[in-house]
N, C-alpha and C positions, 0 to 999 in steps of 0.2 A: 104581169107582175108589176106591183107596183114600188116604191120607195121613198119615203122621209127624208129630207133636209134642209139645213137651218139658212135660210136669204137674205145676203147683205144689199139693201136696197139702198145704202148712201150714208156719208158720215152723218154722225149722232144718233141714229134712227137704231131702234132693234131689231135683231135679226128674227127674222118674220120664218118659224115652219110651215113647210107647204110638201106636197106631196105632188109624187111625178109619176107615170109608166115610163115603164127601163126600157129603154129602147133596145132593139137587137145587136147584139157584139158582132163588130167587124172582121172580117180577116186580122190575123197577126195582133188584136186587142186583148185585152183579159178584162173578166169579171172578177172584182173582189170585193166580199164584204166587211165593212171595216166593222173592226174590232176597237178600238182606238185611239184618240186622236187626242195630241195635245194645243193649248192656244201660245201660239209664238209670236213674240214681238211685233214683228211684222203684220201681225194678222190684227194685235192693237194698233198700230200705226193707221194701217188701215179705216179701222175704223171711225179713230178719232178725225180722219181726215187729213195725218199727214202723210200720207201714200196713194197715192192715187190708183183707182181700183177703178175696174167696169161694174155694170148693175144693169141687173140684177146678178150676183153670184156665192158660189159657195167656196166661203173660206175656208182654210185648214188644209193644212199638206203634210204636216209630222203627226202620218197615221200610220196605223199598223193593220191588218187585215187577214182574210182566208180568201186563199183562190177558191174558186165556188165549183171550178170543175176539178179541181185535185184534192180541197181542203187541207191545203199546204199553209201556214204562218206566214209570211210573206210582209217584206216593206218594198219601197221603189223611190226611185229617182223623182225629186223634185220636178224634174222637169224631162220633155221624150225629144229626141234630137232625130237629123233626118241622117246623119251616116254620112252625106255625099255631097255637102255644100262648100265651099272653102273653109269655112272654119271650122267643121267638121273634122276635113281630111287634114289641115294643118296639125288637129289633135287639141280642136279645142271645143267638145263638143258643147260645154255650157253655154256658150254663145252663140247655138245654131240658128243658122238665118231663118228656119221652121222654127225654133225651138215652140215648144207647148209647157208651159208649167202652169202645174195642180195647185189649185186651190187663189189663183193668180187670173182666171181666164174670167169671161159672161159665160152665166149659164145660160145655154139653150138647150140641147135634147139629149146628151152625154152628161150625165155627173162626172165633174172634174176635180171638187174639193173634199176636205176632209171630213167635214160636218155633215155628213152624210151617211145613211144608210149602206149606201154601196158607193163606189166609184168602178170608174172603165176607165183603165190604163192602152193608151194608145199606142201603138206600131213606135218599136223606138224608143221605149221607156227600158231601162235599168230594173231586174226582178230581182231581189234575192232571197231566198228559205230564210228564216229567221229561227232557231232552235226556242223551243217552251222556256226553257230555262233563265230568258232575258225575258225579267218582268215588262209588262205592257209600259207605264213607267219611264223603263230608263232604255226599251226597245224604240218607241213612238218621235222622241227626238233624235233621232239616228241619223235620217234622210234628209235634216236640217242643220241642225245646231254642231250635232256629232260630222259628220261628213264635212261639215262646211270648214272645222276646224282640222280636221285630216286636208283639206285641201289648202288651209293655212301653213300647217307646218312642213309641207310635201318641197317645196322650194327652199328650207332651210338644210334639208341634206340629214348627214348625221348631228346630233345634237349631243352625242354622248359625250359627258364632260363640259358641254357648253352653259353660258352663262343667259336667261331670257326673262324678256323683262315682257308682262301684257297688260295693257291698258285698257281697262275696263273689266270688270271682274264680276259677270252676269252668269247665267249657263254657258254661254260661249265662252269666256273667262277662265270659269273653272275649269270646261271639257277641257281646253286647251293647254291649264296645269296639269291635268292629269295626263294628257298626251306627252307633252313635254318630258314630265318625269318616266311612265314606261317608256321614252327612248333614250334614258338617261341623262338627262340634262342636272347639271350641277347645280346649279341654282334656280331659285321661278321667282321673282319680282311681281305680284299682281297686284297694278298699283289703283290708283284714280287717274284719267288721262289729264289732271292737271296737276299733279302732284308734282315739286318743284326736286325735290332731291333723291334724284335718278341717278344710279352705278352702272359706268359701261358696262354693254351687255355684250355679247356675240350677235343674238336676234332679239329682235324686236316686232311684238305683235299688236298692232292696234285695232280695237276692237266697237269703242264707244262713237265713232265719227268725231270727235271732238277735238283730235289731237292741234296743238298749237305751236311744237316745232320737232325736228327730228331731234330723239332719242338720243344719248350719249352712245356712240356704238364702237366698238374696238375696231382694229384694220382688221379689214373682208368682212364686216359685219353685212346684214342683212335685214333690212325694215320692212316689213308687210303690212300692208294695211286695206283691211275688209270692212270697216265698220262703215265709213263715209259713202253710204248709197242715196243719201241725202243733199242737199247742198251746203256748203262748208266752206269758211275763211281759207283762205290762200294757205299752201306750206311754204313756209319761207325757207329755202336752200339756198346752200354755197357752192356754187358747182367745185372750187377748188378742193373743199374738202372731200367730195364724192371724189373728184380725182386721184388726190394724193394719199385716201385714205380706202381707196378700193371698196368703195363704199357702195351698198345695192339697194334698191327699191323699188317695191311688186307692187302691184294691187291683185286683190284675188275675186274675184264676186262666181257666186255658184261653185259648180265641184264635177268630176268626171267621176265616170260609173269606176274607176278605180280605187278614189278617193271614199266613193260608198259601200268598196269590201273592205281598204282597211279599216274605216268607220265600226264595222260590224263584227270584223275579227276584235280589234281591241276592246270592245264591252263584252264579247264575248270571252277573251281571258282576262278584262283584268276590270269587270261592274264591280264584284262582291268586295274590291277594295277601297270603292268610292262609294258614298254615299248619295249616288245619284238620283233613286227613286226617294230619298228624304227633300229632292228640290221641288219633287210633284205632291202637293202636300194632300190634296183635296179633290174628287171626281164626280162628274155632275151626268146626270144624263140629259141625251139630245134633246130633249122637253123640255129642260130648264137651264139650257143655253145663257140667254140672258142674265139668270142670276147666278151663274160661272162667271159670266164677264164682271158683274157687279163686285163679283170678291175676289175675284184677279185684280181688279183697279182699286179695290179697297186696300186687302192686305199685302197685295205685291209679291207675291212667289214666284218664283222662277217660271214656274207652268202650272194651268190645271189641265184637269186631261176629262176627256169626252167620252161618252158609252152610247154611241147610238143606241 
């Protein structure tokens, strides 16, 4: 058996289709064939060359797929952790000292990205059923954009009644309002991360890497910030204020396989009140790759999404 997918051979270059034999499934792996796949940020970063990536490889990881032995809908963890390393067992499995994350790795005899025909999810990956009912659309950034932002808001507690201010206002921006508000948050601030005239908040989400000073935050407030995977100016603190003002401050990078069920409960009750498949404006299939990427960079939408 063979299989199609699209090869990033290095920044500026275009992604080169080439065709593979599927190698045989391991113990404890799954076969699935994608359905799906949207291009995330990161995957332009990539390319442009400000993220450094191996090569030859296949990008894309906000896929959606069928398991080929159940023909079950199915999404999965960005990345497959080993269970038993220290940071594992501390309960942090995004950081696993094995970790493997899709669409992130060199390809050699395993498809591991989303721009592919099939991928093979390895021993240690996060599976979960996805019902028909979540369009491809607003299903496909789930195990990224979605999840990442459940694992943003997971450290602010209850929000009900709270005041939250996000910085940067992309897909992750918006999922993040919309989180916010199904957990009742009283107000949502989504500003530009230089916007000067800022109302203390309870939390604080920073999203763009760009941020330039801490946020106005109420006492016990809480500041998160996921965006800076990048390198980035100094934040300039007071430790007195973190003191006397009970003041907190996370960084989040990646998300835990529990962060990617409530990811998938919340589009599942509350997509039809967002207009989240209107961010995926336009679908290309895996053959014309490249000129997907040419009108993502042209007109800028939040996603376009892939049909192998």
């Amino acid at each position: 058996m063979r299989y199609s997918a699209a090869l990033f051979d290095g920044p500026g270059l275009p992604l080169r289709l080439a065709e593979f034999a599927l190698p045989p499934v391991g113990p404890g792996e799954l076969l699935v064939r994608i359905t799906a796949c949207t291009i995330c940020g990161s995957d332009l970063h990539t390319l442009a060359g400000r993220r450094p990536a191996p090569v030859p490889s296949i990008l894309g990881h906000e896929a959606l797929g069928l398991d080929v032995s159940t023909g079950q809908r199915v999404t999965w963890s960005i990345m497959a952790s080993c269970g038993h390393c220290p940071l594992c067992l501390r309960g942090l499995p995004q950081k696993c000292e094995a970790m493997f994350k899709y669409g992130h790795a060199k390809h050699e005899a395993r498809p591991s990205g989303g721009l592919s025909e099939y991928i093979i999810l390895r021993l240690g990956t996060t599976v979960l059923p996805v019902p028909d009912s979540l369009p491809d659309a607003v299903a496909c950034p789930l195990n990224c954009a979605t999840a990442t932002i459940a694992a943003c808001l997971r450290p602010a507690g209850n929000l009900a009644a709270a005041d939250v201010l996000i910085q940067g206002a992309g897909l992750l921006g918006l999922t993040a309002a919309a989180l916010a508000a199904a957990a009742g948050a009283a107000q949502i601030h989504a500003v530009h991360p230089d916007s000067s005239s800022l109302p203390p908040v309870d939390f604080a989400l920073e999203l763009s890497g760009h941020s330039a000073a801490l946020p106005p935050l109420r006492i016990g407030g809480l500041y998160v910030l996921a965006g800076a995977v990048f390198s980035t100016p100094p934040l300039p603190l007071d430790p007195e204020t973190l003191v006397r003002r009970l003041l907190r401050i996370q960084g989040v990078h990646n998300y835990t396989p529990a962060d990617l069920a409530t990811a998938l409960e919340f589009l599942l009750q509350h997509h039809h009140r967002h207009p989240f498949a209107e961010l995926v404006p336009q679908s290309f299939p895996l053959s014309q790759i490249n000129e997907a990427l040419a009108y993502q960079t042209l007109h800028r939408p939040a996603r376009v999404l892939i049909r192998p």
